[in-house]
C-alpha positions in Angstrom: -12.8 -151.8 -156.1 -14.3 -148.9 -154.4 -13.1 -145.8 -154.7 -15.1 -143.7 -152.3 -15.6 -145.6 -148.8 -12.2 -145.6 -147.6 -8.6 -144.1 -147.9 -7.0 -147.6 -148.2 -9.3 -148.2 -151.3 -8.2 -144.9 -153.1 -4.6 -145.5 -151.9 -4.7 -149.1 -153.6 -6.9 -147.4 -156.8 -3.7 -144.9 -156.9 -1.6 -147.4 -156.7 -2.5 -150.1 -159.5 -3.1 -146.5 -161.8 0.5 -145.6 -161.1 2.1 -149.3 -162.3 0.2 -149.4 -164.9 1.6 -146.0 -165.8 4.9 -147.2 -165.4 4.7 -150.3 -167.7 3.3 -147.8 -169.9 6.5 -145.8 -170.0 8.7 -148.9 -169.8 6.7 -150.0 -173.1 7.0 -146.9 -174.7 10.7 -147.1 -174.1 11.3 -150.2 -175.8 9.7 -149.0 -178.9 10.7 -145.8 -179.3 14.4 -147.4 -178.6 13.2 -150.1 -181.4 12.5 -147.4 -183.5 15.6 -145.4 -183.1 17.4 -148.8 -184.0 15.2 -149.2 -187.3 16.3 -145.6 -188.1 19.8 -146.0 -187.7 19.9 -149.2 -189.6 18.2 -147.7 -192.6 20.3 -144.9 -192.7 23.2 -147.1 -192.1 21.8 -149.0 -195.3 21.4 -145.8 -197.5 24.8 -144.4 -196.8 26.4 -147.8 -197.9 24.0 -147.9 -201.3 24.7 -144.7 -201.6 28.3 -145.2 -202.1 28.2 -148.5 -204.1 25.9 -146.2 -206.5 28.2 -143.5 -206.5 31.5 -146.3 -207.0 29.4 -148.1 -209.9 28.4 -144.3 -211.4 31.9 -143.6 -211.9 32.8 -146.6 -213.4 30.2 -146.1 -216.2 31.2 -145.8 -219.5 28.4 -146.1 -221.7 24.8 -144.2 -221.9 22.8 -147.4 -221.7 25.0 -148.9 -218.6 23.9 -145.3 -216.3 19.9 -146.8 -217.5 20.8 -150.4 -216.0 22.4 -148.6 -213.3 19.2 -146.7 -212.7 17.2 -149.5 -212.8 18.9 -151.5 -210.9 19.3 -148.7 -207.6 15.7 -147.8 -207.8 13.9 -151.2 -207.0 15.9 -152.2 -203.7 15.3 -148.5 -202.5 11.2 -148.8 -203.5 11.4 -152.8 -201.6 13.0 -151.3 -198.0 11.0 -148.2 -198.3 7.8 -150.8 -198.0 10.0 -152.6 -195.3 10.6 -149.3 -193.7 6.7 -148.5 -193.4 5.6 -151.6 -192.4 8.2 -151.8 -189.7 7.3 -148.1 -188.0 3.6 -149.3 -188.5 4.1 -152.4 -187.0 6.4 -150.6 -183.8 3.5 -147.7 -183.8 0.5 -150.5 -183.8 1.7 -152.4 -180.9 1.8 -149.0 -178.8 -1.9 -147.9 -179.9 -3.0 -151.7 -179.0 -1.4 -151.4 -175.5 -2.9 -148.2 -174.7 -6.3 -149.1 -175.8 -5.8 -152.1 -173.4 -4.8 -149.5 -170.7 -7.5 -147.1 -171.5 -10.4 -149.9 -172.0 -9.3 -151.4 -168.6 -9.5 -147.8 -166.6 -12.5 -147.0 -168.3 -13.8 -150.4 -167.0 -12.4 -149.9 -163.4 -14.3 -146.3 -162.9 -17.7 -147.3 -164.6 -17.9 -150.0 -161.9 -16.9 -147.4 -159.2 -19.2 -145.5 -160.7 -21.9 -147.7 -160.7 -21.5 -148.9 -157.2 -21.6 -145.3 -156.1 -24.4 -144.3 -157.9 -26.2 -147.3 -156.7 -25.4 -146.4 -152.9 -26.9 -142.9 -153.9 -29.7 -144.1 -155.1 -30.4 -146.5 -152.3 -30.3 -143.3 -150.0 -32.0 -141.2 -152.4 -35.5 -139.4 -151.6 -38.6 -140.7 -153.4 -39.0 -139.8 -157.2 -35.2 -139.1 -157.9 -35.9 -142.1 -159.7 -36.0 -140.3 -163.5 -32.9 -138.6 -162.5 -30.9 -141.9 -161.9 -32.6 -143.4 -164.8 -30.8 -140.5 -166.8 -27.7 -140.9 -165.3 -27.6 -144.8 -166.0 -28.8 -143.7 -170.0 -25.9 -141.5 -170.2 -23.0 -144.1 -168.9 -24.8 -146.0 -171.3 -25.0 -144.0 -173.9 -21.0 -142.6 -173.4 -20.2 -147.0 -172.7 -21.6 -147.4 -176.6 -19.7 -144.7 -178.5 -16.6 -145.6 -177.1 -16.9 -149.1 -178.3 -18.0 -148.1 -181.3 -15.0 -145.3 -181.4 -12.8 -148.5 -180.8 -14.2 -150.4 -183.4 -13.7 -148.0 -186.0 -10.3 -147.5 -185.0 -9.3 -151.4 -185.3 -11.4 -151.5 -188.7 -9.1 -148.3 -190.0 -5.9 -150.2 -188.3 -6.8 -153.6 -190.3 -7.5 -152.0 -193.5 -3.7 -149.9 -193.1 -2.5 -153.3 -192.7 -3.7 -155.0 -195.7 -3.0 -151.7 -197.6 0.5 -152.1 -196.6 0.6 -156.1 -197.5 -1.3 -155.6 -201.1 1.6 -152.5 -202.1 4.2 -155.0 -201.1 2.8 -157.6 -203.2 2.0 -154.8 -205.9 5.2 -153.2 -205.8 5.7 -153.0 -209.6 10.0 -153.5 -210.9 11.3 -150.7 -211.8 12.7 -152.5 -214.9 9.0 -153.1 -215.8 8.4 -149.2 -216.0 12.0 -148.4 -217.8 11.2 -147.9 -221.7 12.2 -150.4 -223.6 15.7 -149.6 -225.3 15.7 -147.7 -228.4 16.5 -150.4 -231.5 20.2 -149.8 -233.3 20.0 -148.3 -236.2 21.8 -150.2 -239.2 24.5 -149.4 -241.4 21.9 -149.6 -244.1 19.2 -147.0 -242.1 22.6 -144.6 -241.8 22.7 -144.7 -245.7 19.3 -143.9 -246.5 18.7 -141.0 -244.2 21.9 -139.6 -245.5 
């Protein structure tokens, strides 16, 4: 498409920049609506635990029955904090890849605009511009290069979040594992002797 020979072509230019703005928006919507229903459901969630913890707390008689208790409340809340991270990760992650798309496309659309009007210039250039255009054409280059490799570094950190996130699920310790084992009753026979 060329953006500098007639009105119809920037019109059109302006156009397809201004849908694609709008799907953006439309996009962004959904998710943030998506994440606005996540949040509400977790603290939906929290507020019902919360009072099944606080029914169960005050039907506790014993010292060792508020250390099941404990251990029992703290591993469902460590499992849908992980379920909570990956799901705003996975909501945020979808909205990065569809803006890279959007970006990576009208980055592509105005280096060939670019390029065909550089080339028109330097059709109608005077003799020995030439090492000027030459520059020019290094430093699309050049600029074309470390946005790739911008991108690439920003999928590699995105795939390593990911697998971050997968190994703490799987590594997600129980809680009962880190409890201390239970203090052993002391005997009848123990009393006596200490007495």
């Amino acid at each position: 498409m060329n953006y500098f020979t007639t009105p119809n072509a920037f019109t059109a230019a302006n156009k397809a920049s201004l849908e694609a703005l709008q799907n953006l928006v439309a996009s962004t919507q959904s998710r943030a609506e998506r994440l606005a229903a996540l949040n509400m459901e977790v603290l939906r969630s929290v507020l019902e635990d919360g009072a099944a913890t606080a029914r169960t707390l005050l039907e506790i008689k014993q010292p060792q029955d508020l250390a099941k208790l404990q251990q029992d409340v703290a591993q469902p809340v460590v499992d849908k904090f992980v379920d909570y991270s990956r799901s705003v990760f996975e909501i945020a992650s979808e909205g990065q890849q569809e803006l890279s798309k959007l970006v990576e496309a009208q980055i592509a659309e105005v280096n060939q605009a670019f390029a065909e009007a550089l080339a028109r210039a330097e059709k109608s250039a005077p003799a020995g511009s030439e090492p000027l255009f030459a520059g020019v054409k290094q430093a699309i280059a050049t600029a074309n290069e470390a946005y790739a490799e911008f991108t690439k570094l920003v999928k590699q950190a995105t795939e390593t979040l990911e697998a971050n996130l997968a190994a703490a699920k799987k590594a997600v310790v129980p809680v009962s594992a880190l409890a201390p084992a239970p203090a052993p009753k002391r005997t009848a026979a123990k009393k006596d002797a200490s007495a």
